[in-house]
C-alpha positions in Angstrom: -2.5 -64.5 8.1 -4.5 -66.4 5.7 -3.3 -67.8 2.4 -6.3 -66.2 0.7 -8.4 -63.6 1.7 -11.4 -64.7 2.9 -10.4 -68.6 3.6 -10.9 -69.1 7.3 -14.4 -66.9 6.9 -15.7 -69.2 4.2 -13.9 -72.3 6.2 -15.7 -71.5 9.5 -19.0 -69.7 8.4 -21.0 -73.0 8.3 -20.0 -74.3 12.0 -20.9 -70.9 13.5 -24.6 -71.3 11.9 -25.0 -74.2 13.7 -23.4 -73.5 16.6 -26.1 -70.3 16.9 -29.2 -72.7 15.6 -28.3 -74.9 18.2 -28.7 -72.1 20.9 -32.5 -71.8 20.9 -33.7 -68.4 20.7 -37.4 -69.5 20.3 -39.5 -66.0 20.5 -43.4 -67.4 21.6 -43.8 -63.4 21.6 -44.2 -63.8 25.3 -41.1 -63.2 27.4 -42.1 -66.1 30.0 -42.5 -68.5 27.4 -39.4 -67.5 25.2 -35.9 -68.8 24.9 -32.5 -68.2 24.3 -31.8 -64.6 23.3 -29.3 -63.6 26.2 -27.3 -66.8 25.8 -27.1 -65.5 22.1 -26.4 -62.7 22.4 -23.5 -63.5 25.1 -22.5 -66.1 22.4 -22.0 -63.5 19.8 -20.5 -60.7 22.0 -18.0 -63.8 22.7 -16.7 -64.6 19.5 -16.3 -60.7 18.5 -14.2 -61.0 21.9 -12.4 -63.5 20.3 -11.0 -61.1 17.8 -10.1 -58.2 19.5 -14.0 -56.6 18.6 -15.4 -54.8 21.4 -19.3 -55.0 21.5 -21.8 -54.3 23.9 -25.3 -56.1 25.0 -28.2 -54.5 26.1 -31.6 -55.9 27.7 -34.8 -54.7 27.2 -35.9 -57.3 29.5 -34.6 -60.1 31.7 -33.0 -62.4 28.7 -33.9 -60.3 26.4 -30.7 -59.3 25.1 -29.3 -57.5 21.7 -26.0 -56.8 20.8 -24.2 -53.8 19.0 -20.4 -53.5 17.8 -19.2 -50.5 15.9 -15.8 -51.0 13.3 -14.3 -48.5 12.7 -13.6 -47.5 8.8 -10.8 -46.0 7.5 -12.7 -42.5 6.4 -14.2 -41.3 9.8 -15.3 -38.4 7.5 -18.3 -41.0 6.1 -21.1 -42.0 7.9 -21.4 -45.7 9.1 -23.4 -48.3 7.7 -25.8 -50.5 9.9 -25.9 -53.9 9.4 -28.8 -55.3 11.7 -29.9 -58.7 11.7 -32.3 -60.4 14.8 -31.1 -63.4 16.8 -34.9 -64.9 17.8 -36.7 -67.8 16.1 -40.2 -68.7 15.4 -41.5 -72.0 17.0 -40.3 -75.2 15.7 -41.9 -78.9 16.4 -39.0 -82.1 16.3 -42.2 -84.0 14.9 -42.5 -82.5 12.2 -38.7 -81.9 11.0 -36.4 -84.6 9.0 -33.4 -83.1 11.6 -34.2 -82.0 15.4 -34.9 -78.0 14.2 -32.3 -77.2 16.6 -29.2 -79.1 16.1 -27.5 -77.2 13.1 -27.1 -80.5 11.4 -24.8 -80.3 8.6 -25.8 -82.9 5.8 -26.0 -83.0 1.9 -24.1 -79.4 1.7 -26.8 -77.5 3.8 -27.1 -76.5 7.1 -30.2 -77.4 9.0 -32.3 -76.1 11.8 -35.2 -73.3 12.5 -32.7 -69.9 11.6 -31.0 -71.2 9.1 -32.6 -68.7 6.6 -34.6 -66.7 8.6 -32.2 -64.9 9.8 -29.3 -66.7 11.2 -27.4 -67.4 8.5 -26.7 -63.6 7.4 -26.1 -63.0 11.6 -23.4 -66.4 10.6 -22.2 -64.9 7.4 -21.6 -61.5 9.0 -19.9 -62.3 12.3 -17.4 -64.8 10.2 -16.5 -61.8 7.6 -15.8 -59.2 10.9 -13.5 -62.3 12.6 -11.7 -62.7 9.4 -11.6 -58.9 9.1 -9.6 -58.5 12.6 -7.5 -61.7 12.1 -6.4 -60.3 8.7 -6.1 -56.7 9.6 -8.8 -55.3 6.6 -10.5 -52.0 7.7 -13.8 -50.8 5.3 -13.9 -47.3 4.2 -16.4 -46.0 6.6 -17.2 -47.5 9.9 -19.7 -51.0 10.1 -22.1 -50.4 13.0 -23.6 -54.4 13.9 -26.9 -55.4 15.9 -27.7 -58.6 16.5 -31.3 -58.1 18.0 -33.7 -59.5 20.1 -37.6 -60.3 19.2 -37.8 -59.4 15.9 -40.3 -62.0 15.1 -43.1 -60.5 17.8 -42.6 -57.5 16.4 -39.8 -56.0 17.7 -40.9 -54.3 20.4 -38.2 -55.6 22.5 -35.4 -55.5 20.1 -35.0 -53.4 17.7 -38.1 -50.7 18.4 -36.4 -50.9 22.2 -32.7 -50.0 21.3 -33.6 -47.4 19.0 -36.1 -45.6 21.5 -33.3 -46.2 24.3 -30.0 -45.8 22.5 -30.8 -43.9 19.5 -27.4 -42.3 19.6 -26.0 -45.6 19.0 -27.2 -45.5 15.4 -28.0 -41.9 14.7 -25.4 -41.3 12.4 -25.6 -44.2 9.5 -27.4 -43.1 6.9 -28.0 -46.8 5.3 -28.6 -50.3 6.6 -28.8 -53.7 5.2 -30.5 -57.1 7.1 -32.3 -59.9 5.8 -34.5 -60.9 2.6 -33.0 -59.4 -0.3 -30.0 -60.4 -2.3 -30.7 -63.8 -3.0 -30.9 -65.6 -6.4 -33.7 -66.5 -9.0 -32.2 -68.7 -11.7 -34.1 -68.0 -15.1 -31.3 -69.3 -17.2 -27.6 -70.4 -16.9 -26.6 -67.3 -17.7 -29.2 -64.4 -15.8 -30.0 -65.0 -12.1 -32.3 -62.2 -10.8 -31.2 -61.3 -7.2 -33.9 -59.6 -5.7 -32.6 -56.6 -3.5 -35.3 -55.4 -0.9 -36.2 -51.6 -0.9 -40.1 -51.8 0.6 -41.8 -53.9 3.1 -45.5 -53.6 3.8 -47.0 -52.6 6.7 -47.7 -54.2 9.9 -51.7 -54.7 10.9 -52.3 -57.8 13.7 -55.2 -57.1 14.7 -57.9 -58.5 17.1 -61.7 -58.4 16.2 -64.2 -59.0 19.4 -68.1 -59.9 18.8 -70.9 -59.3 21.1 -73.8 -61.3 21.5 -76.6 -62.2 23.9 -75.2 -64.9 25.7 -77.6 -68.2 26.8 -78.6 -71.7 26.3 -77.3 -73.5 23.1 -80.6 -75.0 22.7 -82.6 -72.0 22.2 -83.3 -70.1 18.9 -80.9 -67.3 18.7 -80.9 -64.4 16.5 -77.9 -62.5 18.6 -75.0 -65.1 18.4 -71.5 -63.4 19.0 -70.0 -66.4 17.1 -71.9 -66.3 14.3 -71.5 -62.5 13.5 -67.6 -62.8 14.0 -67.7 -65.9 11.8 -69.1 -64.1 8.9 -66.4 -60.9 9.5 -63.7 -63.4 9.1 -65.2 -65.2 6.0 -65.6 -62.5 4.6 -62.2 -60.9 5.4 -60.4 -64.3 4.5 -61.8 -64.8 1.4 -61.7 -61.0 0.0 -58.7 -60.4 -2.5 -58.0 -56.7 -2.6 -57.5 -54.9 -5.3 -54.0 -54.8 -7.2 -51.6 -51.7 -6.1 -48.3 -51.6 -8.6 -46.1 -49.6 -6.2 -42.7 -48.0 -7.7 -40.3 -51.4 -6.4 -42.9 -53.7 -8.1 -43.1 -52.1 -10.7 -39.6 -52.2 -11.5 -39.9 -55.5 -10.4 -42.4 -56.6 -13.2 -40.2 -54.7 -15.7 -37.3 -56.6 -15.2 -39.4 -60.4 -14.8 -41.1 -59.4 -18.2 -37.8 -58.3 -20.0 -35.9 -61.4 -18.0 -38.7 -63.8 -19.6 -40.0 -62.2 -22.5 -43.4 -62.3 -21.6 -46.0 -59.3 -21.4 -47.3 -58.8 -17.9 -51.0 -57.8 -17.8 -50.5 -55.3 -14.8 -54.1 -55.8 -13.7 -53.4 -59.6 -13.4 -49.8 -60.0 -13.3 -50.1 -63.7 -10.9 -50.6 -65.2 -14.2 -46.4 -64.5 -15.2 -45.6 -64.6 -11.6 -45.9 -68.2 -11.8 -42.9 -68.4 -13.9 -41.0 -67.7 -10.8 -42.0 -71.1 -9.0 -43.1 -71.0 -5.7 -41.3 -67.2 -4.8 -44.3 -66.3 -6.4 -46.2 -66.4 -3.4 -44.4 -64.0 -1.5 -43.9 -62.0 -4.4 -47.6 -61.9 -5.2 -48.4 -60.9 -1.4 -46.7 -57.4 -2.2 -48.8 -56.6 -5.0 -51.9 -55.9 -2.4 -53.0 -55.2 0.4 -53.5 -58.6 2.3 -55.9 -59.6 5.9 -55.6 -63.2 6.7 -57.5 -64.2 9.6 -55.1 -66.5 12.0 -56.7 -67.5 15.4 -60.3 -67.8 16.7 -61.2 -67.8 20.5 -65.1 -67.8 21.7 -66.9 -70.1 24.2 -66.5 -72.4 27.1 -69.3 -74.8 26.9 -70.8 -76.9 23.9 -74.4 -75.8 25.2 -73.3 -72.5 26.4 -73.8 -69.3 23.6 -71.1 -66.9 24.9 -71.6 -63.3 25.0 -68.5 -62.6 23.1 -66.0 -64.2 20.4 -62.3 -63.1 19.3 -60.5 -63.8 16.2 -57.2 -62.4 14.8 -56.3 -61.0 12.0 -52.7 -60.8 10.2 -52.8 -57.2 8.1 -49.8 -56.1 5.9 -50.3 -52.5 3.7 -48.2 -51.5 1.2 -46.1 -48.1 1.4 -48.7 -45.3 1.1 -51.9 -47.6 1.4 -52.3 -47.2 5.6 -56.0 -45.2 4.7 -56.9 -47.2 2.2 -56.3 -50.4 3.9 -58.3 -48.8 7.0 -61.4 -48.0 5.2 -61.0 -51.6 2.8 -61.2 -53.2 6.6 -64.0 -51.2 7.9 -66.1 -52.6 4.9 -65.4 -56.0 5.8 -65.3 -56.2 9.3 -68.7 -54.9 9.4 -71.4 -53.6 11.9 -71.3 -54.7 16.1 -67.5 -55.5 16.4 -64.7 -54.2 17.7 -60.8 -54.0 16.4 -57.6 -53.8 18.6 -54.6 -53.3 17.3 -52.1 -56.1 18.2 -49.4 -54.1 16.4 -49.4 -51.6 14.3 -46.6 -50.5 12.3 -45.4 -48.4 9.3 -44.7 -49.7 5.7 -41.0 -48.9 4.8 -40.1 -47.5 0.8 -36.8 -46.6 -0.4 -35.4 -45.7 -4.0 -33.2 -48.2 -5.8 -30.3 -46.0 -6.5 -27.6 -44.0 -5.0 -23.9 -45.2 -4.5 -24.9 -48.0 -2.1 -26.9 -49.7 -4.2 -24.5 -49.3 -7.2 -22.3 -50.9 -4.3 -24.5 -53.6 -4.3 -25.2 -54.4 -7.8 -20.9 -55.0 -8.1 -20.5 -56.9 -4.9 -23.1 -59.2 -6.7 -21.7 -58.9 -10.5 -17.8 -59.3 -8.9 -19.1 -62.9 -8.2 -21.7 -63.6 -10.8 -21.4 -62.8 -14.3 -25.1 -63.6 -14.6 -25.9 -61.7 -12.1 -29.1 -58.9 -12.5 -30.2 -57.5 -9.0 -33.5 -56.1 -9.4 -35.9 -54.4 -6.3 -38.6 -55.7 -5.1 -41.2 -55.2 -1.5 -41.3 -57.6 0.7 -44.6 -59.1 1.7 -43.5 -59.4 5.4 -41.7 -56.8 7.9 -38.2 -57.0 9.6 -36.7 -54.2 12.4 -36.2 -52.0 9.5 -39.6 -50.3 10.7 -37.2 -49.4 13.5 -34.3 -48.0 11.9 -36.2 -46.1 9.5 -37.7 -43.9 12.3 -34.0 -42.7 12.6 -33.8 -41.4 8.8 -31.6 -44.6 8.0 -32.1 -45.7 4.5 -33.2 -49.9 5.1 -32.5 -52.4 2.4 -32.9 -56.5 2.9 -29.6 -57.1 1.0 -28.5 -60.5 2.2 -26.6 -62.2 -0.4 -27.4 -66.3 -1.5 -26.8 -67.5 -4.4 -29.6 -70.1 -4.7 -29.8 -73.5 -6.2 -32.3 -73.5 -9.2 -34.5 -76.4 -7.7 -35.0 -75.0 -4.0 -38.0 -73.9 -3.0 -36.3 -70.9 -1.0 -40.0 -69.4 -0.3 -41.5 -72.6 1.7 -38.4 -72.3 4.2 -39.0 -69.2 5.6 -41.0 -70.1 8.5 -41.0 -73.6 7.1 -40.1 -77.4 8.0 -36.2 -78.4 7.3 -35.5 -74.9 7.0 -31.5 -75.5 5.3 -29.3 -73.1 3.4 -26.6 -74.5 0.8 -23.2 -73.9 2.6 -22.0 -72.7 -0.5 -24.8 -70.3 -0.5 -23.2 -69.1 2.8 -19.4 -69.1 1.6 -21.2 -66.8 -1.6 -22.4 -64.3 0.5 -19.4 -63.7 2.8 -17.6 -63.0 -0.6 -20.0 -60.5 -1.7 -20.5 -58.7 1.3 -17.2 -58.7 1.9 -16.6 -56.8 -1.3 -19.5 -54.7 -0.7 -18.9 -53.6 3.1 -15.4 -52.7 2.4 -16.6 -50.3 -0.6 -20.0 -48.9 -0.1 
């Protein structure tokens, strides 16, 4: 045995980041052109091996692969816990990176590479805390179910949506789930870091918007141009700001940034104290409305050709209880003589912030923070929680960092020289390690 508890977890948490960054699980959202995800997943179901942890992997299709384990707790008489995290990527270009995005570089306290926040470094943090579970003989009180899925970042539909439609019985019996964005810090003094615990996400909306026109001759005088009457949808859809929607998480949310600060929050126009946050602020904001920003354009095959149709998409996110108002706040600004396809289309997600799991949470988080206040909040994007949900499974994004003050945590997601702090890492293993063992 270890020493300490926890010593070879926080010792070897960092090298199994970047061993799984360096694996590249790039998801293009089309199988032919994706990468990685069954060497992954056989990675993962390897080092559970390791310990003694018996998992299984599942593919939805060829490479396509997701992994689920099951540890049993020492109260069989509780139901188990989920804890789900997704093993894809977005793209990544070398070009534009200070490190190759997939070598896992280790350098100035961080590790580097696309995954390192979003999400492979709670898939790292949770894998280590397991291995050092087995090697040390610690059981939790009820039983840890884990799934490391595929393509959560087209969607799902081949992860997480797959498994549960498939294997439902693998999961029917947790009642709660954690996975990624929530539980990390906002510093507003030395002494109070807000963590922001995730209890909402919005809604999925990609769309695709087709105009019709009278094709012909680029030369001629046309009143019946396809690409003109999709241009002016997606004008007008991309520079629309909806109105503001204060659901119950954001709301809380405001409560405790005004309280935090000391600064009244004019709810009509509450951007203006938002900005205190830096730049979380932007994904913060985003949950505050419903949101349609057009992303891609496709019309055309000639410079002197009109073409009888044009495409554009369209990324839509609702917020919990707005799917009918976001519909008819679309129809208005779509307009007359074009057509919408849903790409995907998938629920918003709202839970309370209460209960014994989130009091769970709040003293995982205090046991290593004295300034610690975790607050909820909704989360601008979506995660396979959509999935779980459908199941009756409570979702949270409860993946605990505590954050340097000066990093701009927000622009990484997604983002060039995506890093997290490896103490950031070591942080979390000691929180969730208190808060999987109890909750």
């Amino acid at each position: 045995m270890d020493d300490a508890p926890l010593t070879r977890a926080q010792g070897e948490v960092a090298e199994l980041l970047s061993d799984l960054i360096r694996i590249d699980t790039t998801n293009t959202g089309d199988t032919a052109t994706g990468k990685g995800e069954r060497a992954a997943a056989e990675w993962v179901a390897g080092k559970l091996d390791e310990v003694g942890i018996g998992s299984q992997v599942f593919e939805s299709e060829r490479g396509r692969a997701s992994v689920v384990a099951r540890i049993p707790g020492t109260d069989p008489s509780r139901p188990p816990l989920l804890v789900h995290g997704h093993l894809d990527v977005v793209p990544a270009d070398p070009a534009e990176w200070s490190v190759h995005p997939f070598s896992g570089e280790e350098r100035d306290g961080y590790v580097w590479g696309r995954g390192a926040v979003d999400m492979k470094d709670m898939d790292a943090m949770t894998l280590a805390l397991v291995r050092d579970w087995a090697r040390t003989g610690v059981r939790p009180e009820r039983d840890i179910v884990l799934a490391y899925l595929a393509d959560e970042e087209a969607g799902g539909t081949l992860g997480a949506r797959w498994i549960v439609d498939e294997h439902p019985d693998l999961f029917a019996d947790c009642t709660e789930a954690i996975s990624e964005v929530g539980g990390f810090s906002i510093t507003v003094r030395d002494d109070l870091r807000l963590y922001l615990v995730q209890t909402a996400e919005k809604g999925l909306a990609w769309m695709r918007l087709t105009a019709s026109g009278r094709p012909g001759h680029g030369s001629f005088v046309h009143d019946d141009n396809a690409v003109t009457r999709l241009c002016e949808a997606v004008a007008r859809i991309g520079s629309t700001r909806l109105p503001t929607v204060l659901t119950p998480p954001m709301r809380a949310f405001l409560d405790a940034v005004s309280d935090a600060y000391g600064v009244d929050i004019d709810p009509d126009e509450p951007e203006q104290a938002l900005a205190r946050l830096g730049s979380i602020s932007r994904m913060i904001g985003a949950a505050l409305r419903n949101t349609a920003n057009p992303t891609m354009l496709d019309a055309g095959y000639k410079t002197n050709v009109i073409p009888g149709t044009a495409s554009a998409t369209v990324d839509g996110r609702f917020l919990h209880g707005q799917a009918d108002e976001f519909e008819r706040q679309l129809a208005g600004l779509i307009g007359e003589g074009i057509q919408r396809e849903w790409i995907v289309h998938d629920q918003a997600v709202e839970t309370t912030f209460d209960g014994p799991v989130v009091d769970a949470m709040v003293a995982a988080l205090r046991s290593e923070d004295d300034g610690a206040r975790p607050v909820p909040f909704t989360m601008s994007g979506g995660t396979d929680a959509k999935s779980f949900e459908r199941l009756g499974i409570r979702c949270f994004g409860f993946s605990p960092l505590r954050l340097p003050p000066d990093l701009d945590f927000a622009a990484l997601f997604h983002g060039i020289d995506e890093r997290v702090p490896v103490e950031s890492l070591q942080f979390g293993i000691r929180v969730l390690d208190r808060f999987l063992r109890t909750a």
